[in-house]
FITORVEX-488507 format. One record per residue: residue in one letter; x, y, z of N, C-alpha, C in turn. Coordinates in steps of 0.02 Angstrom, whole numbers, padded with zeros to 5 digits, always signed. Example, Ala and Ser with C-alpha at 12.3 -4.5 7.8 and 13.67 -1.06 7.14 Angstrom:
FITORVEX-488507
a+00660-00284+00390+00615-00225+00390+00660-00165+00390 s+00642-00112+00354+00684-00053+00357+00645+00002+00394 
end
This chain:
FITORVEX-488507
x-00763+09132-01773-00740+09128-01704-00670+09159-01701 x-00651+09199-01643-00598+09244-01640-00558+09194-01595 x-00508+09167-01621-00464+09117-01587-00363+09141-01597 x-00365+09139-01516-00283+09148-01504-00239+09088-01487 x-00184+09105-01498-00137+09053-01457-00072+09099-01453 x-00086+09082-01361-00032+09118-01318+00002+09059-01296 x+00069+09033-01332+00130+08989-01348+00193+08998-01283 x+00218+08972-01249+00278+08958-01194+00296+08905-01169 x+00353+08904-01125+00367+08835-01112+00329+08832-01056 x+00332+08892-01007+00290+08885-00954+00321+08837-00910 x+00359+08847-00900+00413+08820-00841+00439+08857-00775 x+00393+08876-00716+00336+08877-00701+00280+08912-00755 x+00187+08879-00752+00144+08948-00773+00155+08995-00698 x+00146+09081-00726+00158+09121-00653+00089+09156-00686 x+00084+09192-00621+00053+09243-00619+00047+09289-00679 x+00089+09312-00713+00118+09355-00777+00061+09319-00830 x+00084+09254-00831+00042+09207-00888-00028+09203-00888 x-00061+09202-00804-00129+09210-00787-00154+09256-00800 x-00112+09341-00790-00134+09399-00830-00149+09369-00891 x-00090+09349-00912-00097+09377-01022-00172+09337-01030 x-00176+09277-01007-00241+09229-01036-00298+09249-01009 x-00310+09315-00960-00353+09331-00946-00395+09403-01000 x-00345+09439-01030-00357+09473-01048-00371+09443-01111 x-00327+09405-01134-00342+09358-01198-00439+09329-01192 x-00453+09310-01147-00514+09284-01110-00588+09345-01128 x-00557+09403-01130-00583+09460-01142-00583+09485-01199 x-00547+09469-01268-00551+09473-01340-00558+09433-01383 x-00554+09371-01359-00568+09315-01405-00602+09243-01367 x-00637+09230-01439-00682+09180-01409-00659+09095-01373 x-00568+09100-01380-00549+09039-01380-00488+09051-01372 x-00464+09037-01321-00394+09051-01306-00354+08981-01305 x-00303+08967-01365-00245+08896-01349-00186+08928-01315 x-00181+08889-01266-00131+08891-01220-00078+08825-01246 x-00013+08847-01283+00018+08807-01323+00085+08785-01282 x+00088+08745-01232+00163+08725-01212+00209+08719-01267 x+00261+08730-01241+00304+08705-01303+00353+08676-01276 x+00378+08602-01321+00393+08545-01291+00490+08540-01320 x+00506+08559-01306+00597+08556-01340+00647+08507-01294 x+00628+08449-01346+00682+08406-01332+00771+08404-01294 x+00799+08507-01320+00850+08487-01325+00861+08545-01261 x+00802+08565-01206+00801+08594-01161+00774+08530-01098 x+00793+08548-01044+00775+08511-00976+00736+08548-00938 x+00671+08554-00933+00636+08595-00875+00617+08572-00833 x+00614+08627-00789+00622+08598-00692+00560+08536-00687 x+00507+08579-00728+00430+08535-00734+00418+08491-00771 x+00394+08444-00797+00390+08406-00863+00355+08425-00897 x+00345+08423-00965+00281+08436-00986+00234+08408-00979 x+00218+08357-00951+00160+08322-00932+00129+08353-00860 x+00187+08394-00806+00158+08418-00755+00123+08488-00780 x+00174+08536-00832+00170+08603-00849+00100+08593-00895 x+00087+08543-00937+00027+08546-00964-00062+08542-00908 x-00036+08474-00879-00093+08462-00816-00119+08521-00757 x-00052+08535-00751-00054+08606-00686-00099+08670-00746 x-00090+08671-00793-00111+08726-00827-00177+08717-00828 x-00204+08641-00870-00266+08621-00883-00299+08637-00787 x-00290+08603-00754-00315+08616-00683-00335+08692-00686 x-00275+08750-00672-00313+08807-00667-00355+08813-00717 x-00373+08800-00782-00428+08807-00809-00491+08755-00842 x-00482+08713-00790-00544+08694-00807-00618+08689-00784 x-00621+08752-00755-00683+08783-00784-00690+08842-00810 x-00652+08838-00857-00665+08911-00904-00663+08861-00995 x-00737+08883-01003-00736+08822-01089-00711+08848-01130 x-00674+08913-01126-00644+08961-01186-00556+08939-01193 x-00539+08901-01142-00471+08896-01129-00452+08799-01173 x-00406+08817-01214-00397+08737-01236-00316+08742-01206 x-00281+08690-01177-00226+08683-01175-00214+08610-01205 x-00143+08637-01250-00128+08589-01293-00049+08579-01269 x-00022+08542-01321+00074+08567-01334+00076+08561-01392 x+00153+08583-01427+00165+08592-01482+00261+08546-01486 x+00305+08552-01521+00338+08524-01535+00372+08584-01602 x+00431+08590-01609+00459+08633-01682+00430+08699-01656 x+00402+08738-01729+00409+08796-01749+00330+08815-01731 x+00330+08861-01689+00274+08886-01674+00214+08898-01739 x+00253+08954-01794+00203+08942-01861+00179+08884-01888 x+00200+08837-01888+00186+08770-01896+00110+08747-01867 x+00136+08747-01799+00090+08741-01760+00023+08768-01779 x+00024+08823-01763-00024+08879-01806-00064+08871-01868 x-00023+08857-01922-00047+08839-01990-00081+08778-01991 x-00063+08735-01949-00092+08672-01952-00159+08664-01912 x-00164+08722-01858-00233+08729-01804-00275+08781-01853 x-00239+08807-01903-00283+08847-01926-00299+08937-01885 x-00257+08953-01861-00261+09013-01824-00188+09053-01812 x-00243+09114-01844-00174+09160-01860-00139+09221-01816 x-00181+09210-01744-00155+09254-01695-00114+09224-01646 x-00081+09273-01625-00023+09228-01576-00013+09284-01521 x-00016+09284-01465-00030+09323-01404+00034+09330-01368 x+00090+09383-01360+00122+09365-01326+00142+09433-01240 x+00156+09417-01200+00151+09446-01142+00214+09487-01138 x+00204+09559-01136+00293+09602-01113+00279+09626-01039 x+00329+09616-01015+00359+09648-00948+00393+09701-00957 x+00428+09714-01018+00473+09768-01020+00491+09794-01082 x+00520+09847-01095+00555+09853-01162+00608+09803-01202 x+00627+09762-01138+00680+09686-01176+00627+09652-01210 x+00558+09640-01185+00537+09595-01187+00504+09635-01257 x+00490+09688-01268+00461+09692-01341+00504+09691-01368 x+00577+09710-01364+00648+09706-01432+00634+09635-01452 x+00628+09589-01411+00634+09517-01413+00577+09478-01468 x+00522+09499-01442+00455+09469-01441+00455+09495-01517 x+00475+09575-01536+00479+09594-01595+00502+09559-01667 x+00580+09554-01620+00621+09516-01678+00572+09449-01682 x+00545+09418-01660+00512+09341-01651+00469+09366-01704 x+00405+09427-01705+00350+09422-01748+00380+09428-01807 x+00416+09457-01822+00463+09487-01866+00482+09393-01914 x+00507+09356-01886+00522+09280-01897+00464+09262-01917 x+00409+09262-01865+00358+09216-01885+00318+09245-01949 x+00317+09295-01981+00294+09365-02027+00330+09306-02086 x+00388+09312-02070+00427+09282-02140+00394+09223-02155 x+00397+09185-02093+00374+09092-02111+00294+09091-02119 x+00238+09122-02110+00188+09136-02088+00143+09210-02115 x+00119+09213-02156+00138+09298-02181+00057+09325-02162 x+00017+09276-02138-00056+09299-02126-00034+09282-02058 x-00004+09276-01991+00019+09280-01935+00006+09349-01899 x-00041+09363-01847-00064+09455-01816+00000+09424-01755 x+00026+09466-01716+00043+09441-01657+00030+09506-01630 x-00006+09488-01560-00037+09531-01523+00012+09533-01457 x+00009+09602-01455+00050+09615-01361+00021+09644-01295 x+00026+09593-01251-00018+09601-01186+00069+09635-01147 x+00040+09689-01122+00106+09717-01056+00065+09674-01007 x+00097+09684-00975+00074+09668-00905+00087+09730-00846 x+00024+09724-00795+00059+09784-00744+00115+09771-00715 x+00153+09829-00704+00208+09845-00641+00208+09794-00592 x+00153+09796-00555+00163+09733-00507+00180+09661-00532 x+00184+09660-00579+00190+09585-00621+00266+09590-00658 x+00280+09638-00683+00334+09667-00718+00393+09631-00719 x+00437+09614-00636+00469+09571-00614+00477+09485-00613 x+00410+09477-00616+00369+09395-00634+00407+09366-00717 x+00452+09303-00690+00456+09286-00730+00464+09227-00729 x+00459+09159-00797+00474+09097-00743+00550+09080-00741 x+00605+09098-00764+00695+09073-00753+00688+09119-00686 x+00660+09163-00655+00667+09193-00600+00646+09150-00560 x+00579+09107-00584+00565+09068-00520+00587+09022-00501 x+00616+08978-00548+00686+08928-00554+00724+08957-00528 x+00740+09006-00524+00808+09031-00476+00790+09024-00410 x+00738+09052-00395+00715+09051-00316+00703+08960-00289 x+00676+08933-00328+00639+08856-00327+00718+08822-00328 x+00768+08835-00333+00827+08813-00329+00896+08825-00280 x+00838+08883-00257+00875+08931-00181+00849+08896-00142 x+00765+08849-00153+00748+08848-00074+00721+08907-00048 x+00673+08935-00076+00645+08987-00088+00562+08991-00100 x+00531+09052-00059+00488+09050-00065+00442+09069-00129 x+00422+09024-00185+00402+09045-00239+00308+09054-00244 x+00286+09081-00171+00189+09061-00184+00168+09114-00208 x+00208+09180-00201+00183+09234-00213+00188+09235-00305 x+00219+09226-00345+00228+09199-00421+00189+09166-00445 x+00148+09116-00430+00125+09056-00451+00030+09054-00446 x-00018+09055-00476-00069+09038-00477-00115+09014-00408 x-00114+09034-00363-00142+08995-00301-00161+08921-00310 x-00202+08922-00353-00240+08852-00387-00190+08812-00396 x-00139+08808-00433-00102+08775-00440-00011+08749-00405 x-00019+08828-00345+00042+08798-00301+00059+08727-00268 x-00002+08701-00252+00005+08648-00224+00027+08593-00246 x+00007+08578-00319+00040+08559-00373+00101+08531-00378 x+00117+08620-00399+00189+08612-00405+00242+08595-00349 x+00216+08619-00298+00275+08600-00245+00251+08525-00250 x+00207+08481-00238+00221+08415-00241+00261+08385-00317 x+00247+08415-00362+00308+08394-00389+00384+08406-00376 x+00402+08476-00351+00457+08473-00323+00488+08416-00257 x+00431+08384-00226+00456+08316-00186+00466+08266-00204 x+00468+08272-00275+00484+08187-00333+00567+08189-00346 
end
């Protein structure tokens, strides 16, 4: 079985993220959708909303597991037993970045593939500290966000 895990905090999931796991959806038989949970960060969402809102948009697709993780992504990995790791560029920052990262996880992890989804132009701009910026303006964030799951989130923003 051909199994990925496409790893973020996902603070909002956007649109960008719905690409990557779709195409992921299209090469492998099992896509983990890995929150990642860091104690020593504050996100707008909890992980208990960022995990639920995720599971919602997919549950009805049986190829999609959403989990969380905690520490070092390889970890994670070694311990699920799966050696691909999916990650999404918008731009040339985002592969310098994403680079140096495989580059890390290579060292800790040495049977580790990490695979790169671009995303289109229209998505390019999509990001989630962008949508925290807007979601903190008072701002309209529906066009970013999953349809399925806007509703969601703005009721958590009334807590």
């Amino acid at each position: 079985m051909k199994v990925c895990v496409f790893a973020g905090t996902f603070d909002p999931f956007t649109n960008g993220h719905d690409f990557v796991v779709s195409k992921c959806l299209e090469m492998f038989d099992k896509v983990i959708i890995a929150v990642g949970v860091n104690v020593d960060k504050t996100p707008l969402f909890s992980d208990k909303v960022r995990i639920d809102t995720i599971k919602n948009l997919y549950k009805n697709e049986p190829k999609v597991e959403v989990d969380s993780f905690s520490g070092m992504l390889t970890d994670y990995m070694k311990n699920k037993g799966v050696k691909v790791t999916v990650r999404g560029l918008r731009d040339e920052k985002d592969y310098e970045y994403e680079n140096t990262m495989a580059r890390y996880n290579q060292d800790m992890y040495p049977e580790i593939i990490t695979v790169y989804i671009p995303t289109p132009a229209t998505l390019s701009h999509v990001s989630s500290t962008a949508i925290r910026n807007i979601i903190g303006s008072g701002g309209d964030f529906s066009n970013y966000v999953p349809k399925q799951i806007l509703a969601d989130l703005k009721e958590q923003l009334k807590k």
